[in-house]
BALOPA-774612 format. One record per residue (C-alpha): residue number from 1; chain; x, y, z. Coordinates in nm, 3 decimals, always signed. Layout:
   num   cadena        px        py        pz
   NUM        A         X         Y         Z
...
END
This chain:
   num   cadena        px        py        pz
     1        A    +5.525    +6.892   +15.425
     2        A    +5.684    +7.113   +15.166
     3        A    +5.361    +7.389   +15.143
     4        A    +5.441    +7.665   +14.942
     5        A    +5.341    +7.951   +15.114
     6        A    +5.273    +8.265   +14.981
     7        A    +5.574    +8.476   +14.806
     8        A    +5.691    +8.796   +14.973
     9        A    +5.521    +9.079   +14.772
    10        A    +5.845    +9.256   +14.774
    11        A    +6.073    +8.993   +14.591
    12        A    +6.060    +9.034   +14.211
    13        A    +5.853    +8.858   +13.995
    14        A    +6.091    +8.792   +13.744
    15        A    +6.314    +8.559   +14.004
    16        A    +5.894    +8.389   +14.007
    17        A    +5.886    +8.335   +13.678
    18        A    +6.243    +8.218   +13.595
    19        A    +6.125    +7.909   +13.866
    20        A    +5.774    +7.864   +13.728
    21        A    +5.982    +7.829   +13.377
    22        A    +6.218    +7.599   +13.508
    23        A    +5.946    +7.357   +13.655
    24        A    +5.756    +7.359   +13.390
    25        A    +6.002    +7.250   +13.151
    26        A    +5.916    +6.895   +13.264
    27        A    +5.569    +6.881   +13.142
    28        A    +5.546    +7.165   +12.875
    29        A    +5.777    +6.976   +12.647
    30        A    +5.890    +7.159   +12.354
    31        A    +5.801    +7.054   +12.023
    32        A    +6.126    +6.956   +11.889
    33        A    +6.313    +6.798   +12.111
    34        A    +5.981    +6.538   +12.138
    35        A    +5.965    +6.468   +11.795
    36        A    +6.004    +6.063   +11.872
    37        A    +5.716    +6.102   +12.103
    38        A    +5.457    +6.244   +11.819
    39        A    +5.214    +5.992   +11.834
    40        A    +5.196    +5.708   +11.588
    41        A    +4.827    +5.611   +11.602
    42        A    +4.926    +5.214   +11.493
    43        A    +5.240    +5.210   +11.758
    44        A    +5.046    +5.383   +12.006
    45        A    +4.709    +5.124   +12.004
    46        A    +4.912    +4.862   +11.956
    47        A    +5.076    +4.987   +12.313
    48        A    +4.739    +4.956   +12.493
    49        A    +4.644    +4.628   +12.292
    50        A    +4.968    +4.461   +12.467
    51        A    +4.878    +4.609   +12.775
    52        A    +4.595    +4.362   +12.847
    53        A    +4.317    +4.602   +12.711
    54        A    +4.102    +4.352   +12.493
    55        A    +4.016    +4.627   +12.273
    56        A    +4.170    +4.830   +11.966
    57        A    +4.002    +5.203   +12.118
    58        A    +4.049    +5.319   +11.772
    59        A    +3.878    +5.047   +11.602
    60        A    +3.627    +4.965   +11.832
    61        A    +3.306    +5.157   +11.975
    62        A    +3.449    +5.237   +12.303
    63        A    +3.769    +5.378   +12.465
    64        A    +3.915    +5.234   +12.776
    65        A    +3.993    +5.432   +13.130
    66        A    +4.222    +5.219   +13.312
    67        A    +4.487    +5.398   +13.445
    68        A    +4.793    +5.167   +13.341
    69        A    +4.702    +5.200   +12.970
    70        A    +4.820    +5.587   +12.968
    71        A    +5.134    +5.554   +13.209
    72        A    +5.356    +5.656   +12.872
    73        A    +5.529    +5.948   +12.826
    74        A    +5.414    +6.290   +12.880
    75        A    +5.217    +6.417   +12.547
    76        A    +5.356    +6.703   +12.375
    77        A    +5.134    +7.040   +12.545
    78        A    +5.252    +7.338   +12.357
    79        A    +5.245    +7.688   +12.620
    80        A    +4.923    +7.785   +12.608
    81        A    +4.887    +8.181   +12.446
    82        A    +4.605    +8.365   +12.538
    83        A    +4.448    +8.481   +12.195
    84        A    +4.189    +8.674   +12.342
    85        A    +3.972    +8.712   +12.658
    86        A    +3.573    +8.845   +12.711
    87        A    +3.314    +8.970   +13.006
    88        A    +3.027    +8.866   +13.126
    89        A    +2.818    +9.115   +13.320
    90        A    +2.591    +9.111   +13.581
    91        A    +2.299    +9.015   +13.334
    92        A    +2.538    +8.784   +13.206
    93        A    +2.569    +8.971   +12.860
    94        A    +2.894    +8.911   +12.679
    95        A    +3.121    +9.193   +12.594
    96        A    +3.430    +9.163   +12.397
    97        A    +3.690    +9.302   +12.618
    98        A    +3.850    +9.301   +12.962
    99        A    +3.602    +9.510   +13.207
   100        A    +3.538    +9.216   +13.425
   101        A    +3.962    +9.152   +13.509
   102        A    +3.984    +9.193   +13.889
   103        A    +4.368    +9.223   +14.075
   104        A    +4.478    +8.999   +14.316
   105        A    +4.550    +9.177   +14.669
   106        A    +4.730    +8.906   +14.909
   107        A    +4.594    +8.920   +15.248
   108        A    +4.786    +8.918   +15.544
   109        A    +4.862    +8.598   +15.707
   110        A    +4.566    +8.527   +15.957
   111        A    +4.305    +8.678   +15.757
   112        A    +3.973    +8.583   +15.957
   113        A    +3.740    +8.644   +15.634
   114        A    +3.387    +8.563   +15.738
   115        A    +3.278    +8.375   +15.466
   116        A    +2.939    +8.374   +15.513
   117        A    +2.843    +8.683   +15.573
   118        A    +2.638    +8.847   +15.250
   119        A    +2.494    +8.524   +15.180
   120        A    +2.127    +8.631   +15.283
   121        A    +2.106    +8.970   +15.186
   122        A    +2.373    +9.051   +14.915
   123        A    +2.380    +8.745   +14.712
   124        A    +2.294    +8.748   +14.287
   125        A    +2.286    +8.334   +14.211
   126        A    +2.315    +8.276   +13.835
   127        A    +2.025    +8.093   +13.695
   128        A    +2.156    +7.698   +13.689
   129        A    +1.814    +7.580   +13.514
   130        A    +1.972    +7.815   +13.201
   131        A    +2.242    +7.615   +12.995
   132        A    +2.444    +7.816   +12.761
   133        A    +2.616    +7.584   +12.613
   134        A    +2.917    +7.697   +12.435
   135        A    +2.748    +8.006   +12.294
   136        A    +2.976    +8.290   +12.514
   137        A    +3.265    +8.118   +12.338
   138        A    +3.103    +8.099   +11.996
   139        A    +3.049    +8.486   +12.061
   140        A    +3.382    +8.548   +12.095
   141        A    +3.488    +8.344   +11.772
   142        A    +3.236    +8.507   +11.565
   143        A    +3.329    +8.853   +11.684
   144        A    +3.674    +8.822   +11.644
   145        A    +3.624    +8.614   +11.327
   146        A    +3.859    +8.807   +11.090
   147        A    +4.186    +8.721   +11.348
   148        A    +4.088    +8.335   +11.375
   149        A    +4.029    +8.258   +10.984
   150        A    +4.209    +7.941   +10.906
   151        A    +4.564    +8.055   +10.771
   152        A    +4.482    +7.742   +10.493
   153        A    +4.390    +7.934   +10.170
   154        A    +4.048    +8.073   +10.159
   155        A    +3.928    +7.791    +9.913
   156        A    +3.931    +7.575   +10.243
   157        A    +3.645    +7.504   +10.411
   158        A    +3.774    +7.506   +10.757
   159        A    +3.654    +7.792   +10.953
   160        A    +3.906    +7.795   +11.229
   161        A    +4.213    +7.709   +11.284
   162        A    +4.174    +7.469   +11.542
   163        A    +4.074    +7.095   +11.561
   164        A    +3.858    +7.154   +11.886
   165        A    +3.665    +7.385   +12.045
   166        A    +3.530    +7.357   +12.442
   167        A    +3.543    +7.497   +12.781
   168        A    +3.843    +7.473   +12.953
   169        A    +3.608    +7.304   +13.227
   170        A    +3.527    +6.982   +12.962
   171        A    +3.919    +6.908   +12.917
   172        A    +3.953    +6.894   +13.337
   173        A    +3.678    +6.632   +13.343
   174        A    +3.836    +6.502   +13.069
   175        A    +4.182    +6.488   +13.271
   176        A    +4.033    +6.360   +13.622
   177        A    +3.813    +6.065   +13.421
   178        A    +4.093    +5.824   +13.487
   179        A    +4.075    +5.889   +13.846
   180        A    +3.690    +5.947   +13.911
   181        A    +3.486    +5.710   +14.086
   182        A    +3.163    +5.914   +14.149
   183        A    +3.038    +6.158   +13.853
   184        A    +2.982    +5.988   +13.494
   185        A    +2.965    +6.294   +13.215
   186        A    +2.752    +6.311   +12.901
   187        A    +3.005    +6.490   +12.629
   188        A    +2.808    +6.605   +12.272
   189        A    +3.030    +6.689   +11.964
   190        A    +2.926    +6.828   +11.627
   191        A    +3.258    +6.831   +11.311
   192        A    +3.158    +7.215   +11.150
   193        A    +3.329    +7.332   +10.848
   194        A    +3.630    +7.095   +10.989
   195        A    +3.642    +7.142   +11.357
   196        A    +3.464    +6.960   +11.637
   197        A    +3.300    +7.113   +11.905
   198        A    +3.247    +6.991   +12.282
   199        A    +3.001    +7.105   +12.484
   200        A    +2.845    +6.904   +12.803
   201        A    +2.551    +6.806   +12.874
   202        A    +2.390    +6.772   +13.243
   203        A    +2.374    +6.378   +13.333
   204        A    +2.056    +6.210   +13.499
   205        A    +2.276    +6.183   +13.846
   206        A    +2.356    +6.509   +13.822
   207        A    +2.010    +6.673   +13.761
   208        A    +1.938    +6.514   +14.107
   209        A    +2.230    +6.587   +14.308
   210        A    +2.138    +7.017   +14.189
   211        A    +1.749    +6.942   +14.287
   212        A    +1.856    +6.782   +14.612
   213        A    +2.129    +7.016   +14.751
   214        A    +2.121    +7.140   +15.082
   215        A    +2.090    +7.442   +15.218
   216        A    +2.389    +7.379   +15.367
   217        A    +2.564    +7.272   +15.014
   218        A    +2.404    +7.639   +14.818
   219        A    +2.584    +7.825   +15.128
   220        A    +2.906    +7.656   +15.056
   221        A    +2.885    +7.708   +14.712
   222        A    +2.899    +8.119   +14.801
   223        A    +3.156    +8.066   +14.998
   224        A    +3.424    +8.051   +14.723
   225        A    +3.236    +8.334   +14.554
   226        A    +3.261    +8.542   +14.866
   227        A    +3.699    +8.400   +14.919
   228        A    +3.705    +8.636   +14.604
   229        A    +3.548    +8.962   +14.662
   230        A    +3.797    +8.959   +15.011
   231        A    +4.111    +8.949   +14.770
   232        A    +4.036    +9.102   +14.471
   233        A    +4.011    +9.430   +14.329
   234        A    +3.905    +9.610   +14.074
   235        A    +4.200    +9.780   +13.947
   236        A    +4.568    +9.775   +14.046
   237        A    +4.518   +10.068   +14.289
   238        A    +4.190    +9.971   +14.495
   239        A    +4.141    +9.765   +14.742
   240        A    +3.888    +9.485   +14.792
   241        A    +3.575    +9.543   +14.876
   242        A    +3.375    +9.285   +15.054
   243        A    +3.109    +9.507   +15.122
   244        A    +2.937    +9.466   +14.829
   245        A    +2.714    +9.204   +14.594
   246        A    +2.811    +8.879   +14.529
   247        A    +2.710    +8.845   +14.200
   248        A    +2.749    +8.514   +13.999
   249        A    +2.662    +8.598   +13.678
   250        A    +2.960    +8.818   +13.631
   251        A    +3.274    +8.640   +13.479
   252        A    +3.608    +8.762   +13.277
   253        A    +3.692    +8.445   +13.028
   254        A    +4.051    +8.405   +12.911
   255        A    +4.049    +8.228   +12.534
   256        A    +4.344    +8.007   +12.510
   257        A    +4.530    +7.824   +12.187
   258        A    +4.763    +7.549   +12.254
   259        A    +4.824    +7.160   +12.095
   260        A    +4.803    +6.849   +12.252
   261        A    +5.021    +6.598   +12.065
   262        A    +4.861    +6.646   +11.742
   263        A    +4.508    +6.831   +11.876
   264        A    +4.484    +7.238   +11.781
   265        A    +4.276    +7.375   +12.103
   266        A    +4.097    +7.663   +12.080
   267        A    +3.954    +7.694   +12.439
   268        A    +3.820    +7.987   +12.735
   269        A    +3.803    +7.940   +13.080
   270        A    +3.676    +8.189   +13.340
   271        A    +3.962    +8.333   +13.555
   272        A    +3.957    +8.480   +13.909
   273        A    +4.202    +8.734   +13.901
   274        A    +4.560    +8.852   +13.774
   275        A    +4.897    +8.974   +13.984
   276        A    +4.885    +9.357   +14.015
   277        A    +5.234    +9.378   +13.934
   278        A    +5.284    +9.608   +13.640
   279        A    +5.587    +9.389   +13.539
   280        A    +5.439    +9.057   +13.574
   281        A    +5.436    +8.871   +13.252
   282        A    +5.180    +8.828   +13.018
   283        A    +4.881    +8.661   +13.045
   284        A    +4.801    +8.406   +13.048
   285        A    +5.129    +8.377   +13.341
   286        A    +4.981    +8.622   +13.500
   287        A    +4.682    +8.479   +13.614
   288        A    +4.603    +8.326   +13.989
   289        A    +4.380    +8.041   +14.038
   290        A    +4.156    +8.127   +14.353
   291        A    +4.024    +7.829   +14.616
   292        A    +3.844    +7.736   +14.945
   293        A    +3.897    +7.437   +15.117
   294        A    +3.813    +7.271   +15.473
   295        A    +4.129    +7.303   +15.733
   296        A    +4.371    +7.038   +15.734
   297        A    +4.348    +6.895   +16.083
   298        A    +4.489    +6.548   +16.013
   299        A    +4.725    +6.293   +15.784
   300        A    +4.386    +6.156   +15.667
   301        A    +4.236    +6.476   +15.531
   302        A    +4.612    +6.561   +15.401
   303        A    +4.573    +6.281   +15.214
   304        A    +4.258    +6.327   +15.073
   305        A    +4.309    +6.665   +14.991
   306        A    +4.620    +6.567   +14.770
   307        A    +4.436    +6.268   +14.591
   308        A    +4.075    +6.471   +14.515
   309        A    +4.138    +6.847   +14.574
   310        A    +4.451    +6.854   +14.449
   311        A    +4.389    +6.678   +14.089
   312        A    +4.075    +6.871   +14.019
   313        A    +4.320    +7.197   +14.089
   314        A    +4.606    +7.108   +13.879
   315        A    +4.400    +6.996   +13.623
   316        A    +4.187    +7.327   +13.635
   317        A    +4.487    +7.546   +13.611
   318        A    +4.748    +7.341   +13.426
   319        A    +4.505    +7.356   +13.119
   320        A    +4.545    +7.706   +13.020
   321        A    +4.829    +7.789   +13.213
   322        A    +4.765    +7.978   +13.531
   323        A    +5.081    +7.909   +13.714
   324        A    +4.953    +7.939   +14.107
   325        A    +4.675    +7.861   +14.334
   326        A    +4.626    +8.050   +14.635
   327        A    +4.371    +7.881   +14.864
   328        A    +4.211    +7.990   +15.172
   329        A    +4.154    +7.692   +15.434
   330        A    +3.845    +7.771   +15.641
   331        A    +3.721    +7.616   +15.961
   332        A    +3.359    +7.454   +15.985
   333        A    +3.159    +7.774   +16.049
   334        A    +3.341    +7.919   +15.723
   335        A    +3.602    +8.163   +15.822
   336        A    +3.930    +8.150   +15.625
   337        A    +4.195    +8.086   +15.896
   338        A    +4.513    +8.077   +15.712
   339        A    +4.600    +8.084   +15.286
   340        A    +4.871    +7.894   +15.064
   341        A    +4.995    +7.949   +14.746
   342        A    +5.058    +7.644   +14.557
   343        A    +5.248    +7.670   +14.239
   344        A    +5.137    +7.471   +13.954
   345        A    +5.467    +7.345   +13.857
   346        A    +5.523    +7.192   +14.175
   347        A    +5.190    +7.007   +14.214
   348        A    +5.308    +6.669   +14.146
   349        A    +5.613    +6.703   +14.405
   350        A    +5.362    +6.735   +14.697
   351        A    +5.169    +6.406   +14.635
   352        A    +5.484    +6.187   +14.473
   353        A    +5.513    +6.054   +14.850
   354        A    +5.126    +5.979   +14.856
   355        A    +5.063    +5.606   +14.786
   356        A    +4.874    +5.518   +14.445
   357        A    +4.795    +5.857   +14.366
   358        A    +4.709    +6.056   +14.040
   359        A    +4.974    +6.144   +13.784
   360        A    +4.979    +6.414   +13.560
   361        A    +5.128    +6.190   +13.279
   362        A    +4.832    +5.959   +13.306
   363        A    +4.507    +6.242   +13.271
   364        A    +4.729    +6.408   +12.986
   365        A    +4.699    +6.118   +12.769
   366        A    +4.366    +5.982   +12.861
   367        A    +4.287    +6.358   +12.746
   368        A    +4.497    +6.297   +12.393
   369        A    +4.323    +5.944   +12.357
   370        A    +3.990    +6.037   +12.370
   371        A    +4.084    +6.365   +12.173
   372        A    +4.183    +6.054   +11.894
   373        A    +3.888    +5.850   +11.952
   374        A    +3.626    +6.172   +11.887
   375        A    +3.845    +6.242   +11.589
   376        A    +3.813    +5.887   +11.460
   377        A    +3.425    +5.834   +11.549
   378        A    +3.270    +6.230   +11.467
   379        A    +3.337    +6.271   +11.076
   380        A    +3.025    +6.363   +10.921
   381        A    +3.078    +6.718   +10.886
   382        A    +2.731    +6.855   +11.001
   383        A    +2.582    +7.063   +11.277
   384        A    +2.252    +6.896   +11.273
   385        A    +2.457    +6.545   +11.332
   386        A    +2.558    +6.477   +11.729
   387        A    +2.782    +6.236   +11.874
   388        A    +2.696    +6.147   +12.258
   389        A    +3.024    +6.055   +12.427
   390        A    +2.921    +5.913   +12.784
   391        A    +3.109    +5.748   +13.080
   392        A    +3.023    +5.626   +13.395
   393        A    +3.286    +5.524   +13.675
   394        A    +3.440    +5.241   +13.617
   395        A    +3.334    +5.197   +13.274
   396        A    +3.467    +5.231   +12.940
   397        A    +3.357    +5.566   +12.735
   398        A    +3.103    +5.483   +12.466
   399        A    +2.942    +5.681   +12.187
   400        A    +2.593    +5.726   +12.049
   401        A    +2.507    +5.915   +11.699
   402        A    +2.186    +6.143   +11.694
   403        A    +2.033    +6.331   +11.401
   404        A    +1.865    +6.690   +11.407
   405        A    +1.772    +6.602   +11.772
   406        A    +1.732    +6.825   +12.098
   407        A    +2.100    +6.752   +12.126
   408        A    +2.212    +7.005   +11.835
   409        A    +2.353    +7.297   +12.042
   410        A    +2.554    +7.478   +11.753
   411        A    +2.321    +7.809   +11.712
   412        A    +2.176    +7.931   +11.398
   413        A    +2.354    +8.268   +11.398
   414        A    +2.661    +8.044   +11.476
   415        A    +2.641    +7.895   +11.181
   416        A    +2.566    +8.174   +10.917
   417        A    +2.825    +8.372   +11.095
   418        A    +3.081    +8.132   +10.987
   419        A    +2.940    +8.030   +10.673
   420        A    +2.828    +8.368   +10.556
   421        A    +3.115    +8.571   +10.385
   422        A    +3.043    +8.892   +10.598
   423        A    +3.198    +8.983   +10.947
   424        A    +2.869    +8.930   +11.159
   425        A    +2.821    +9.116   +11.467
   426        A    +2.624    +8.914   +11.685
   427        A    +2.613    +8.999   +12.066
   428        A    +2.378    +8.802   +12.251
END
């Protein structure tokens, strides 16, 4: 079993990145030498009409997720650049800038991090029964407006420069739909002043599953929190300190801009930490993707950690381009025995040998299909107008159209802010 385990601090990071490049190559294709694989909308239905689908998904009211209809070629996924990041504090107020960026500290090899210790006494939860929406993001847009101004002439009346704007989490549910057999999603969009906007809303199933956890579940859920604060720091020349508060409200967002065949994504994401390294590249390349998961005791759980952990981790990280994973493995009573890194890159090498598993190749274009199908459906340009995208498992994705309803989530000061000729500078 090929893990990767952690680099040696001490090699350079260039030899790192010349690898990570190299990997990557496969499945960040660049934009010219894919030209044939830009994506002809009547070629490219007419591919999943011969495919047995008895629907046109363009033409029709729903989209399709069986697997075999996106085994094609890998989309075209420009690099993601980061074009700007933001904070959240402890009160969960936005800030502009980078004070919330922690620095990754690698642990020695047996680590024995206790990860429940804190959870009584030194524990901030974040308030789940609040749901911002996208507003932190539409914060950031509106306060760096001037930067993100559609380069079309100023007679235009798109705002941004982008044909989408989400969370980075909405594209990796988006990815894993293909291959989810539990948890349906509820998906609103609103087209303003060109773009469309995803943001999620909380399904029926699960509503119940948050009322119902266990106290066993909200411990677990700290866990990962806690994995953190025993590897990060707060600047290059500290050390972790796992002494203090857990505090959930506090979050540093990377803002990312890439293309997905012919989709301009604007979208943030919160990150866990960056390498130390003063010569490590740019973000956002510099970033590292932090996890808990059970110990790997047998082939079964091996296998079930490629097919489910593994997706939901490539998916997370592949998005915006965080190149590794480090992940503690903890035993039952929640102390981290031993840490990997995996590198992004190399993800689909450790499950090729796993039998019917997930490809990358098939969540990419499920992800470009549906990005087509909201494009197609969502054209009245109009922030009171909604359109509810919703799947269950084993279903086909289906729309629903609601006007001025509870389902409008694009803010008033949102919308003036763009509209309105002056620089507004709204902090929430």
């Amino acid at each position: 079993m090929d893990h990767h385990r952690l680099h040696n601090p001490t090699s350079s990071y260039r030899h790192h990145q010349s690898a990570y490049k190299r990997e990557r190559d496969d499945s960040w294709r660049s934009t010219d030498e894919n030209k044939h694989l830009k994506l002809n909308p009547h070629h490219h239905h007419h591919h999943h009409h011969q495919s047995g689908s008895t629907q046109n998904p363009v033409s029709s009211r729903s989209l399709s997720t069986r697997r075999e209809l996106y085994e094609r070629d890998f989309p075209v996924y420009k690099q993601p650049v980061e074009v700007g990041c933001f904070s959240l504090d402890s009160e969960r107020r936005f800030f502009n800038d980078r004070r919330q960026m922690r620095y990754y500290v690698e642990p020695d090899r047996s680590p024995n991090f206790d990860l429940r210790d804190g959870y009584k006494h030194r524990y901030v939860k974040r308030d789940d029964g609040v749901k911002e929406k996208l507003d932190h993001i539409l914060s950031w847009i509106v306060a760096n407006r001037s930067k993100h101004n559609s380069s079309a002439t100023t007679a235009s009346s798109r705002a941004l420069d982008a044909d989408f704007v989400t969370w980075r989490g909405h594209l990796t549910k988006l990815l894993t739909t293909p291959y989810e057999t539990r948890e349906g999603w509820l998906l609103a969009v609103t087209k303003f002043r060109g773009t469309l906007y995803i943001s999620e809303l909380e399904t029926e199933a699960a509503r119940r599953e948050q009322e119902n956890r266990t106290e066993r579940h909200e411990e677990m859920m700290y866990w990962g929190y806690k994995f953190e604060q025993y590897t990060c720091a707060d600047d290059p020349h500290s050390l972790p300190d796992p002494s203090g508060v857990v505090n959930t409200n506090e979050a540093f967002c990377t803002v990312v801009q890439t293309r997905l065949a012919d989709h301009r994504l604007l979208f943030s994401g919160e990150v866990d930490c960056r390498d130390k390294d003063p010569d490590a590249p740019a973000p956002p390349a510099c970033y590292v993707e932090l996890k808990t998961s059970a110990e790997i005791c047998t082939p079964k759980q091996r296998s079930n950690f490629h097919r489910f952990k593994l997706l939901k981790w490539w998916a997370q990280s592949f998005l915006p381009g965080v190149p590794r994973v480090v992940a503690g493995f903890r035993d039952h009573e929640g102390v981290v025995v031993s840490l990997e890194t995996f590198h992004v890159s190399k993800i689909s090498h450790l499950i090729k040998n796993e039998y019917n598993c997930w490809k990358p190749t098939v969540c990419m274009n499920f992800c470009c299909d549906f990005l087509s199908f909201v494009k197609h459906v969502a054209t009245e340009d109009n922030p009171g107008v909604v359109y509810l995208f919703s799947w269950e498992p084993r279903r086909d994705v289906t729309f629903s159209v609601h006007r001025d309803s509870h389902y409008s989530f694009l803010p008033q000061w949102y919308i003036e802010g763009m509209t309105g000729s002056g620089d507004s500078r709204h902090q929430t």
